[in-house]
N, C-alpha and C positions, 0 to 999 in steps of 0.2 A: 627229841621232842621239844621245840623251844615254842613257846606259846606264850600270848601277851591277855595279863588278868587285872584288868582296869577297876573293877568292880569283885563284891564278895561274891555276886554271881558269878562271873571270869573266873575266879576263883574255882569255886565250888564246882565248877564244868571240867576245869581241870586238873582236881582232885580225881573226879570219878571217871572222866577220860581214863586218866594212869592206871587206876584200880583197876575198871574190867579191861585195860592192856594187861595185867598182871593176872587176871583169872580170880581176881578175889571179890568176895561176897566184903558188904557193910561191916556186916558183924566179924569177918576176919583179917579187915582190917583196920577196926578198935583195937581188936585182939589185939594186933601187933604194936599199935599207940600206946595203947594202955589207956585208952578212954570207951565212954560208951557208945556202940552203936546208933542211938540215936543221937549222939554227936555228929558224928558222919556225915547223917543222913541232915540233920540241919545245916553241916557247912556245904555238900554237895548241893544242899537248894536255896544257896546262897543268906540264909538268915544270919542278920546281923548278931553279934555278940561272943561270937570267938575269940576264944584267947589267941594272941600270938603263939604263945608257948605251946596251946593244942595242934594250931597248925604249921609248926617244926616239926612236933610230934608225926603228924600225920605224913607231912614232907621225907622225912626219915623213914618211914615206914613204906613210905614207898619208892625209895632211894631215888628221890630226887631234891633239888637244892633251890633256894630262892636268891633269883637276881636281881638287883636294882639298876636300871639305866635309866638315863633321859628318856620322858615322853616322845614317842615318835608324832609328828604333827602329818594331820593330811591335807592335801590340797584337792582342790576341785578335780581335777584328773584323776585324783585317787576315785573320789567318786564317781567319776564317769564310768569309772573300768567297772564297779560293783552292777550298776544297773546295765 
């Protein structure tokens, strides 16, 4: 599942992407962070203000890991192919 999260919205999309692949509810997987459910629920809908250390947290709880590469750039072509 490799997926590109430019924003805390990107983010937060593929947080809860992973979760319901995993079969888990908000609240079971704070449970597993150790934070609260309405945390979740605000980084899945991308609001600003998460800690880093939450979203490790949550990253591990859903055994997945955070990659840094270069920005990929697009060119017009790229956007041809979209439309």
């Amino acid at each position: 599942m490799d997926q590109i999260a430019r924003t805390t919205k990107d983010l937060g999309q593929v947080l809860r992407t992973a979760r319901k692949a995993k079969g888990l509810t908000q609240a079971e997987l704070a449970a597993r962070a150790g934070v609260w459910q309405r945390t979740v629920s605000n980084i899945e809908t991308g609001a600003s203000g998460a800690k880093a250390e939450t979203i490790f947290d949550l990253l591990a709880a859903l055994d997945l890991e955070l990659r840094i590469v270069p920005r990929s750039k697009m060119t017009p072509r790229d956007l041809e192919d979209i439309f």
